[in-house]
C-alpha positions in Angstrom: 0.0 0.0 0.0 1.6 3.6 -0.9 1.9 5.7 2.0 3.4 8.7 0.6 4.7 10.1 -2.5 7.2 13.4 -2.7 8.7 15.0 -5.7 11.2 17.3 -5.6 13.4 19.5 -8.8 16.6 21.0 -8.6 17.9 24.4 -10.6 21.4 22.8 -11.1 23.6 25.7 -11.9 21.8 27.2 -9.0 22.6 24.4 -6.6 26.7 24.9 -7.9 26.5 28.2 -6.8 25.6 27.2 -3.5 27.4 25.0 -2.7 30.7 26.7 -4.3 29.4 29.7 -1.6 28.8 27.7 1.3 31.2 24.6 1.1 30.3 23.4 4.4 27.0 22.3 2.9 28.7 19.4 1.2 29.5 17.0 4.5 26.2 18.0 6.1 23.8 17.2 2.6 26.6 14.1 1.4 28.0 10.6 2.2 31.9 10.8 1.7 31.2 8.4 -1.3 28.4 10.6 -2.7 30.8 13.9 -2.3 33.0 12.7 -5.0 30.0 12.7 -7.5 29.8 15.7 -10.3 27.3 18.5 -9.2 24.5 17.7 -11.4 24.3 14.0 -9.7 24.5 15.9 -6.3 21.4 18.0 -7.5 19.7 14.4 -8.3 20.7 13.2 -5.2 19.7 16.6 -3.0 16.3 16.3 -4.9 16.0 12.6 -3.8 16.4 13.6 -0.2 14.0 16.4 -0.7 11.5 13.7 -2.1 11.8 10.9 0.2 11.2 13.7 3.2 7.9 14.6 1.5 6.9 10.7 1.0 7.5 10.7 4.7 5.3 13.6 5.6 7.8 15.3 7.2 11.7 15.7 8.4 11.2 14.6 12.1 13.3 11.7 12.9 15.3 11.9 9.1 19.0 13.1 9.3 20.7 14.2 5.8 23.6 12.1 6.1 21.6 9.2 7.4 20.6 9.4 3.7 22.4 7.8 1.4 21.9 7.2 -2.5 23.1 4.4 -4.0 22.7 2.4 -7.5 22.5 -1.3 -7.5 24.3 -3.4 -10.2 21.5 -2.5 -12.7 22.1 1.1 -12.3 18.8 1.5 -10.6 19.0 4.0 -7.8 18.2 3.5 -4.2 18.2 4.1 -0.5 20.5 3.1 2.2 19.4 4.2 5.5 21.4 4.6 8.7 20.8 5.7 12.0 18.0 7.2 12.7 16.2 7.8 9.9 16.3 4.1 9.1 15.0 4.1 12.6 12.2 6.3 11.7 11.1 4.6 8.3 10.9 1.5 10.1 9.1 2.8 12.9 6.2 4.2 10.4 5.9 0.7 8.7 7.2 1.2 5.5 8.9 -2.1 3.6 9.9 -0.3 0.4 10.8 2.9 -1.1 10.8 3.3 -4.7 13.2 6.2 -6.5 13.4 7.5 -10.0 16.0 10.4 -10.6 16.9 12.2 -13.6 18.8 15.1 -14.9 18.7 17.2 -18.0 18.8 21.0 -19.3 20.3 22.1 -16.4 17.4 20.4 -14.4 17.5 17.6 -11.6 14.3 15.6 -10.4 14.0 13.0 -7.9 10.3 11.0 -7.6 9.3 8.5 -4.2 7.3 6.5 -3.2 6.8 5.4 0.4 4.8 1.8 0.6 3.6 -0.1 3.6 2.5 -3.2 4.5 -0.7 -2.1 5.2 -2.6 0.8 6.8 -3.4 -1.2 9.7 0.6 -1.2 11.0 1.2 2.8 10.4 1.1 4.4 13.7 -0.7 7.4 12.8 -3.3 6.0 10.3 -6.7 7.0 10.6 -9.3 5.7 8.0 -12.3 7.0 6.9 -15.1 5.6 4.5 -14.8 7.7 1.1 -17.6 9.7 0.3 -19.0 10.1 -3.0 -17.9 13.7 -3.7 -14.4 13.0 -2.1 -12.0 13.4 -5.3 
């Protein structure tokens, strides 16, 4: 069951400039490993972090560096989680998050998408029957 999607796009030549103005930014966004990338996979990478806060509803409990992006053999890009924000995505019940990043024109996007076992096991979840005119 999806529990939360978040988007998130990135002016990339904006991004350069501040991080070429504030360098300190680097270490508290980046993974030593993800540091060594080229800015415009940085942006992708900035944007995922953005997006997986939103698919969580919020920052509470997610720490930047706790963040990691990573690729698997395929080249499809994913999470690794530490401390606690892998703390904080297990707490809400979510088995799987799903990440699509891209970057082009000068643009980077990041797409997420939280899902749960099921709505019974979120602590927070509250249903409702749908009414007619809900859209």
């Amino acid at each position: 069951m999806i529990v939360g999607i978040g988007v998130d796009v990135v002016d990339v030549p904006r991004f350069e400039q501040h991080l070429a103005r504030t360098p300190r930014l680097l270490p508290r966004l980046f993974s030593p490993s993800e540091r060594l990338l080229k800015p415009r996979s940085l942006a992708a990478r900035y944007a995922a972090k953005e997006a997986l806060i939103k698919a969580l509803g919020g920052s509470d409990g997610v720490h930047w560096t706790d963040i990691e992006v990573t690729s698997e053999p395929s080249g499809r890009p994913t999470f690794a989680l530490s401390g606690e924000t892998a703390a904080t995505v297990t707490g809400r019940g979510i088995r799987a998050l799903h990440l699509s990043m891209s970057h082009d024109a000068g643009l980077a996007t990041a797409y997420v998408i939280a899902e749960a076992t099921d709505a019974a096991t979120l602590p927070d979840a509250t249903t409702r029957p749908r009414e007619k005119d809900d859209a």
